[in-house]
C-alpha positions as CSV (number, residue, x, y, z in Angstrom):
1,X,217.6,-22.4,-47.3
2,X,214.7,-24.9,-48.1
3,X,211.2,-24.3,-47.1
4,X,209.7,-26.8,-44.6
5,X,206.2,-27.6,-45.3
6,X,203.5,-26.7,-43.3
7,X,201.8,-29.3,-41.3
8,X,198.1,-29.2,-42.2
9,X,195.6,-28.1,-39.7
10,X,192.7,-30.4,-38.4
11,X,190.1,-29.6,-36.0
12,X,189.8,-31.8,-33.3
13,X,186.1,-32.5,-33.2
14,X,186.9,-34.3,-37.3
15,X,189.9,-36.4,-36.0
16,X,189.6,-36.5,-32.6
17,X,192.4,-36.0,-30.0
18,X,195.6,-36.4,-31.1
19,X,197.8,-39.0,-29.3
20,X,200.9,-38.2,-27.6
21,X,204.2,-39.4,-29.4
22,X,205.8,-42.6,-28.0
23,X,209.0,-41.2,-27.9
24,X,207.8,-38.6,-25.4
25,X,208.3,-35.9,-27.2
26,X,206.0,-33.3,-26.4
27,X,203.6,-32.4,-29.7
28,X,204.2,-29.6,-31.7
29,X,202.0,-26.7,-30.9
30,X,199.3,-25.9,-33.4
31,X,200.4,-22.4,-35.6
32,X,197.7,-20.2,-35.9
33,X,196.1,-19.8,-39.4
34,X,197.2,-17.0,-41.0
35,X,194.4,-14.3,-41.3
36,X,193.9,-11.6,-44.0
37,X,197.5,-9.2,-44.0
38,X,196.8,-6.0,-43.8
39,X,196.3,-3.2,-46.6
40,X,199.9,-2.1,-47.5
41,X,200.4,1.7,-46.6
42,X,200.7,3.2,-49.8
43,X,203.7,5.1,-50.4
44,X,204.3,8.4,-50.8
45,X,204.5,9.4,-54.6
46,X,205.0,12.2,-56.9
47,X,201.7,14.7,-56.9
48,X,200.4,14.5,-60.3
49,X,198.8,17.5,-61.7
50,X,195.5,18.1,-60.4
51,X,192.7,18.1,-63.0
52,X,189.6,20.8,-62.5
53,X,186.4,19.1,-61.4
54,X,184.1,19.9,-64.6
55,X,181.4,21.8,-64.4
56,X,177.9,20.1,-63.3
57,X,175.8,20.7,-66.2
58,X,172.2,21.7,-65.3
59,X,169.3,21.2,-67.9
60,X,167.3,24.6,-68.0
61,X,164.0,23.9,-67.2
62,X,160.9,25.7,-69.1
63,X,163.3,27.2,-71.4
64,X,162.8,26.8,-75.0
65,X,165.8,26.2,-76.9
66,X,166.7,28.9,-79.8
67,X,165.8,28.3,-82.9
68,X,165.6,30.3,-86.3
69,X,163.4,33.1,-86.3
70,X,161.1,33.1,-89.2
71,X,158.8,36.2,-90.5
72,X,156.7,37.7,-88.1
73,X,153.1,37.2,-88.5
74,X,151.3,40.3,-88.9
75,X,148.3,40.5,-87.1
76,X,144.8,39.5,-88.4
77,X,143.1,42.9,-89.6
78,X,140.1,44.1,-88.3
79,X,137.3,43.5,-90.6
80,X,135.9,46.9,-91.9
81,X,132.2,47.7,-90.7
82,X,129.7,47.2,-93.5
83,X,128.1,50.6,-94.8
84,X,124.6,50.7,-95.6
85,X,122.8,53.8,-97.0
86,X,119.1,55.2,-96.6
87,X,118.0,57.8,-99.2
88,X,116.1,60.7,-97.2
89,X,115.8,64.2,-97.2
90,X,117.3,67.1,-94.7
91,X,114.1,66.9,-93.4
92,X,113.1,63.2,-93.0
93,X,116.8,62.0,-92.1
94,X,115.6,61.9,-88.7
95,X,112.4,59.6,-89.4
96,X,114.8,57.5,-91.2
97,X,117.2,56.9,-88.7
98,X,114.6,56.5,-86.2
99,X,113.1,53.7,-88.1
100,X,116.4,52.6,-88.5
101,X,116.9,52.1,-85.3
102,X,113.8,50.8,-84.6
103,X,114.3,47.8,-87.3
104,X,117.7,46.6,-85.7
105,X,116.1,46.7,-81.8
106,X,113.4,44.1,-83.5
107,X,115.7,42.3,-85.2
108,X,117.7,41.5,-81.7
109,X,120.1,44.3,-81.8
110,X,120.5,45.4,-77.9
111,X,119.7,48.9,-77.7
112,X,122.8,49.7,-76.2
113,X,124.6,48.3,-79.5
114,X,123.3,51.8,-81.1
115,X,124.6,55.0,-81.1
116,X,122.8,58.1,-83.3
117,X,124.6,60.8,-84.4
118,X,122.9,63.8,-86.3
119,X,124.4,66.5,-88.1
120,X,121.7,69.2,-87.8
121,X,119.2,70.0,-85.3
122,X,119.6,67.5,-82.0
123,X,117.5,64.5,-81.6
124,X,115.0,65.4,-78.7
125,X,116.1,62.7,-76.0
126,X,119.5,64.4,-76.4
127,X,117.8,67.9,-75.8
128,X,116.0,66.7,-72.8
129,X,118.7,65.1,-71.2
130,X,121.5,67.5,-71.6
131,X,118.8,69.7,-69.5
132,X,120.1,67.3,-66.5
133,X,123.9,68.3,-67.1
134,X,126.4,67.0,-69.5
135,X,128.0,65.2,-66.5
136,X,124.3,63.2,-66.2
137,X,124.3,62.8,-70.2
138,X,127.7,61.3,-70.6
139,X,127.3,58.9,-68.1
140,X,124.3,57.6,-69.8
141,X,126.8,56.9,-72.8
142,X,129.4,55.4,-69.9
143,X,126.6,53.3,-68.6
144,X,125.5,51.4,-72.3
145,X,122.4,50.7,-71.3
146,X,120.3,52.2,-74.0
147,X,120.4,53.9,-77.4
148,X,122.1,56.9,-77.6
149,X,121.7,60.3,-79.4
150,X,124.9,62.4,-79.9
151,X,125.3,65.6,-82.2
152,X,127.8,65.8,-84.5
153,X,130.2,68.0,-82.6
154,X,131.3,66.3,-79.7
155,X,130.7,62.8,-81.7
156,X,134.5,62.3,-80.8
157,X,133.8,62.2,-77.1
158,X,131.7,59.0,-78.1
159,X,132.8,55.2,-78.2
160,X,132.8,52.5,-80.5
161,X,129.8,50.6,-80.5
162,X,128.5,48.0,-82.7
163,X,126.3,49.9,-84.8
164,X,126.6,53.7,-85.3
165,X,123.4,55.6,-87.4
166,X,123.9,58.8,-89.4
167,X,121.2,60.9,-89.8
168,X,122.3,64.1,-92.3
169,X,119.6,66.2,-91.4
170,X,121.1,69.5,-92.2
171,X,124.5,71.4,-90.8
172,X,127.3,72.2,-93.8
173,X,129.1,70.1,-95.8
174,X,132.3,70.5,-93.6
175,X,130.2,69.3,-90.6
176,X,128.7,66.3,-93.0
177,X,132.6,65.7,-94.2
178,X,133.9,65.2,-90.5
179,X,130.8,63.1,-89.0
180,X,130.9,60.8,-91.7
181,X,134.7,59.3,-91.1
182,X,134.4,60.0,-87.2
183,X,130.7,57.8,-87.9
184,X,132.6,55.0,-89.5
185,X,135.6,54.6,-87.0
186,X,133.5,54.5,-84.0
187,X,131.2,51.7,-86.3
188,X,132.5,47.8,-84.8
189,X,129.9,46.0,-87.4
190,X,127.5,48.1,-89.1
191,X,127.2,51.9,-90.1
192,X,124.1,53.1,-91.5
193,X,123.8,56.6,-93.2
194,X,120.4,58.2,-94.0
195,X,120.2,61.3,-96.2
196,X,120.5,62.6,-99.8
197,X,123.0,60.2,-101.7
198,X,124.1,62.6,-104.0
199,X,125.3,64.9,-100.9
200,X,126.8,61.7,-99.1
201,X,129.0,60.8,-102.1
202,X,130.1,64.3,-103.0
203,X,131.2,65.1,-99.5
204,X,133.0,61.6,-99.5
205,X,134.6,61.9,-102.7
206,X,132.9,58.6,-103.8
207,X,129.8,55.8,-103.2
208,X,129.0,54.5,-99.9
């Protein structure tokens, strides 16, 4: 069957009206232009197989990533206190350790830097204050605020401080044997020792 061409569309307000055949016939009615067709309904197929959704993939946050492990670093050692030794006596260990302590308060040392520890008779502040309790006299040591005097026996019971003074003024060499390497752990900088060399390096088994 053959195709009859479409007569073209023209709006009347470009042409004008259009006049009326002579032969009376009546004009041919103006076909609508065809508008957009409509989305074909899609047919109905064969399911496929249905893939997974893949996982969303989250970047960790503040989480370094793993890497080789190397050596561990060992920590930096604590640097071992210097030793110092003042020749004295039994009998003027004391003195010495008094003027000990007097040299490192002018030199800017705060006095509660010091701590004394003898290994004979007590120094006298200790005497007096242990008069007022050993609660009272311990809590002096708790508080720092000043130089203090320990004997050798309950040394242990004392904390580290800066600067720890020995004074060897008499007890055995057992007593002079334990206060010398409790001395030196509870020096953070400095210990000073102050009686006969000859007795300090034979109770320690070698020079200070």
């Amino acid at each position: 069957m053959p195709l009859i061409p479409e007569e073209p569309q023209i709006h009347e307000s470009a042409q004008g009206p259009r006049a009326t055949p002579a032969s009376g016939r009546t004009a041919p009615t103006p076909r609508p232009v065809p508008g957009p067709r409509p989305a074909a309904p899609s047919r109905p197929g064969r399911p496929g197989p249905l893939r997974p959704t893949p996982p969303v993939q989250r970047t960790p946050r503040d989480v370094a990533k793993p890497g080789p492990s190397g050596p561990a670093v060992p920590a930096a050692a604590a640097a071992a206190p210097q030793i110092q030794l003042i020749p004295a006596s039994v009998e003027s260990a004391l003195d010495s350790a008094e003027e000990a302590v007097d040299l490192l308060l002018e030199s800017g040392r705060a006095p509660g830097d010091v701590l004394v520890i003898t290994t004979g008779a007590q120094h006298p502040w200790a005497d007096h204050e242990l008069t007022f309790g050993e609660a009272s006299y311990w809590a002096q040591h708790d508080a720092g605020d000043d130089v203090f005097y320990t004997d050798a026996a309950v040394a242990s019971r004392a904390a580290t401080r800066p600067v720890v003074v020995v004074a060897v003024n008499g007890g055995s060499d057992a007593v002079a044997a334990t206060a010398l390497p409790l001395a030196l752990s509870r020096a953070g900088a400095l210990l000073i020792v102050c009686g006969d060399p000859q007795r300090i390096n034979s109770v320690l088994g070698a020079g200070v």
